[in-house]
C-alpha positions as CSV (number, residue, x, y, z in Angstrom):
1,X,11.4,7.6,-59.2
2,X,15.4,8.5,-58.0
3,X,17.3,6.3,-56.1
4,X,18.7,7.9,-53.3
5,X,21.9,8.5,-52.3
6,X,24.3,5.6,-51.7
7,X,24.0,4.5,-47.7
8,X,20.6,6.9,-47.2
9,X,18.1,4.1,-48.4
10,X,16.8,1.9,-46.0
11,X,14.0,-1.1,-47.2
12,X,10.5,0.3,-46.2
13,X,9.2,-1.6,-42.5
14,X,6.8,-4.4,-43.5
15,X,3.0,-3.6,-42.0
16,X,3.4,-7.0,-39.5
17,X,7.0,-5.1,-38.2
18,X,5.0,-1.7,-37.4
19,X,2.2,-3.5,-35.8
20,X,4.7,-5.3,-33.6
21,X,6.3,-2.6,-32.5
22,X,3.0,-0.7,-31.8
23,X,1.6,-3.8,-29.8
24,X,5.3,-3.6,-27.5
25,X,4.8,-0.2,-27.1
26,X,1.7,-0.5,-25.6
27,X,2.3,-3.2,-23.8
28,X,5.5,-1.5,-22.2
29,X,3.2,1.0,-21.1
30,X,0.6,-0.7,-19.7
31,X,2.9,-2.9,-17.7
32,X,4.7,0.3,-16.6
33,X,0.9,1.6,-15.4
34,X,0.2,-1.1,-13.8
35,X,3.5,-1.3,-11.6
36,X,3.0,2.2,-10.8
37,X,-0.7,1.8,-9.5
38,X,0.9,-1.6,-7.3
39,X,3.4,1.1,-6.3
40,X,1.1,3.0,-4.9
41,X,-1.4,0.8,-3.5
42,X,-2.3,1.8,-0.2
43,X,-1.6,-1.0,2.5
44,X,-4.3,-2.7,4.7
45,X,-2.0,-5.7,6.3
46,X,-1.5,-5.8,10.0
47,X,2.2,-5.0,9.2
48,X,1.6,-1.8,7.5
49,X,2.9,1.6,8.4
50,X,-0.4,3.1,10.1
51,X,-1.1,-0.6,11.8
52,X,2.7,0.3,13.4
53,X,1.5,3.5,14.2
54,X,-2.0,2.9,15.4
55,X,-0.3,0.2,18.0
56,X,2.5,2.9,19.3
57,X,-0.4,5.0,20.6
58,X,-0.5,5.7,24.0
59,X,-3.2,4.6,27.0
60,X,-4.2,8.1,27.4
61,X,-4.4,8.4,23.4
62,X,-6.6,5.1,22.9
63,X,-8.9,6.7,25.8
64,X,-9.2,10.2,24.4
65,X,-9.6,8.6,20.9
66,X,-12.7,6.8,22.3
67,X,-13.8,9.9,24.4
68,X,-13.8,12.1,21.3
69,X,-15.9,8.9,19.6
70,X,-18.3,8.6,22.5
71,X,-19.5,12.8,21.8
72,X,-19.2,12.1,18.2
73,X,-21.4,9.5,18.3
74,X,-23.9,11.6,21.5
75,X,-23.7,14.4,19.1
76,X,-26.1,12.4,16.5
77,X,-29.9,12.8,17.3
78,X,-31.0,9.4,18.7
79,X,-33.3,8.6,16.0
80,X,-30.5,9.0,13.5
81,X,-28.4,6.8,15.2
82,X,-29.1,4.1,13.6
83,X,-27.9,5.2,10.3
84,X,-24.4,5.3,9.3
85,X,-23.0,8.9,9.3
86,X,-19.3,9.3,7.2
87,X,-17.2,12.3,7.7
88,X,-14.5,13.2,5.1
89,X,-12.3,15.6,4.7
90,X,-12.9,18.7,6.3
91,X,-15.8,17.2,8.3
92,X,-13.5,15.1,9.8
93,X,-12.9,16.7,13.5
94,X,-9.6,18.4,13.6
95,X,-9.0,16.5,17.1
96,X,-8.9,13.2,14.7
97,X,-6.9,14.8,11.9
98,X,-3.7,13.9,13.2
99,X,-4.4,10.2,13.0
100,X,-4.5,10.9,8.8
101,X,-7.9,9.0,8.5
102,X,-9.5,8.6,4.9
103,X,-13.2,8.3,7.0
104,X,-14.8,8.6,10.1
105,X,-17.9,6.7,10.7
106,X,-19.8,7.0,13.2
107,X,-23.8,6.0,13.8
108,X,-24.9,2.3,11.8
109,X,-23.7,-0.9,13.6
110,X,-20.0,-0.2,13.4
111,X,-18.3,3.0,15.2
112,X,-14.8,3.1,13.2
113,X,-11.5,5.4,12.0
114,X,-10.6,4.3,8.8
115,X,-6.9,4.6,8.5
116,X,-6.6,3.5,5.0
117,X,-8.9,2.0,2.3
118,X,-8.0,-1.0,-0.2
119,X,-10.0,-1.7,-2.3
120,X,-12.3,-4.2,-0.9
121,X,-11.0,-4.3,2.7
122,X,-9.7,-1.9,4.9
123,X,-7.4,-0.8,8.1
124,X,-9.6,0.5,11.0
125,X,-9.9,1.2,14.3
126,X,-13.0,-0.3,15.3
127,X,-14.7,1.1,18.4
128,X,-17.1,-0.9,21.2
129,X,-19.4,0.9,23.7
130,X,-19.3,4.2,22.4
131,X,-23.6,4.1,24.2
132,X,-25.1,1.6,21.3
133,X,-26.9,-1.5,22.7
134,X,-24.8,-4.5,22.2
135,X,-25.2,-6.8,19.7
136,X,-27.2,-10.2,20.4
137,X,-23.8,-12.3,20.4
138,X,-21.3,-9.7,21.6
139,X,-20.3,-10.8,25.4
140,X,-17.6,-8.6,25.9
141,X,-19.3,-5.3,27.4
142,X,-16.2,-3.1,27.9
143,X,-14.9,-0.3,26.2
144,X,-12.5,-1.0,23.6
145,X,-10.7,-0.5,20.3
146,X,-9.7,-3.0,18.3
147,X,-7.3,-2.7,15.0
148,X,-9.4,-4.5,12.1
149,X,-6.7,-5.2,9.3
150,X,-6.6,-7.6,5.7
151,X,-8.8,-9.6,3.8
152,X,-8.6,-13.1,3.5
153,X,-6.2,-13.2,6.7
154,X,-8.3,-11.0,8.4
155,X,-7.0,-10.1,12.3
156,X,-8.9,-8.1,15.0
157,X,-6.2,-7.2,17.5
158,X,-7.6,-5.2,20.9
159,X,-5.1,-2.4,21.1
160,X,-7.2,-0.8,24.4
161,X,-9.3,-1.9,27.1
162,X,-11.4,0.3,29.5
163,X,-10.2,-0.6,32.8
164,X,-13.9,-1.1,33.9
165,X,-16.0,-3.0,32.1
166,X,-19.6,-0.9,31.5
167,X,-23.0,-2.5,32.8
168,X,-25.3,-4.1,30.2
169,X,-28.1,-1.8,29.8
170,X,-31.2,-3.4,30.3
């Protein structure tokens, strides 16, 4: 076999050298994946950019919000009311769409606007006294909407109150 040229020849990479370089390669990437997917991480703290928003609504927005919940909720046949009902997307009504929900749930224990999902807790807008019977150790009967938000530091903060507080149904 030829020599080549003068200045052209360069000692052949050793297998360890190739493998090395692979294995930062990949690495590089996988820690550039995985800053991207931190990146866009959605956020469920009480200081997140829906929480902000969800607290600069109005009176008069809180009680429509819970108005359009209430017929939501009267709009499910009472034997199904029981069951948890999800609307997504497009079954989401469009008088709810401006609030950018991920879900609406409606029926089950729990009467909520899900303003963003994380991946093992959530930011929502829990409603009370929608027309379900109270629970056995809820005391506060009136209507409200409170902003659920984190995980291990979890925070309930009521962001509306009925004036009147509803009877207990007997």
């Amino acid at each position: 076999m030829e020599d080549p040229p003068p200045g052209t020849w360069q000692r052949p990479q050793s297998r360890s050298r190739r493998t090395f370089g692979c294995f930062m390669t990949v690495l590089g990437v996988v820690v550039l994946l995985f800053l991207l997917l931190l990146w866009s991480m959605p956020d469920c703290s009480a200081s997140s950019k829906q929480a902000k928003v969800a607290r600069a609504l109005s009176p008069e927005q809180f009680q429509e919000l819970h108005r359009v919940m209430t017929e939501l909720r009267a709009s499910i046949p009472e034997e199904d009311r029981d069951y948890q009902n999800d609307l997504w997307g497009d079954r989401i009504p469009p008088s709810l769409r401006w609030l950018k929900p991920a879900v609406v749930r409606v029926g089950g224990d729990h009467q909520v606007i899900r303003l963003e999902g994380c991946m093992d807790h959530f930011l929502d807008l829990r409603f009370y006294r929608l027309g379900e019977k109270p629970g056995v150790v809820e005391r506060d009967l009136s209507p409200r909407i409170v902003l659920v938000s984190g995980e291990f530091d979890r925070q309930e903060e009521v962001l509306w109150r009925a004036e009147k507080p509803v009877a207990e149904p007997k």
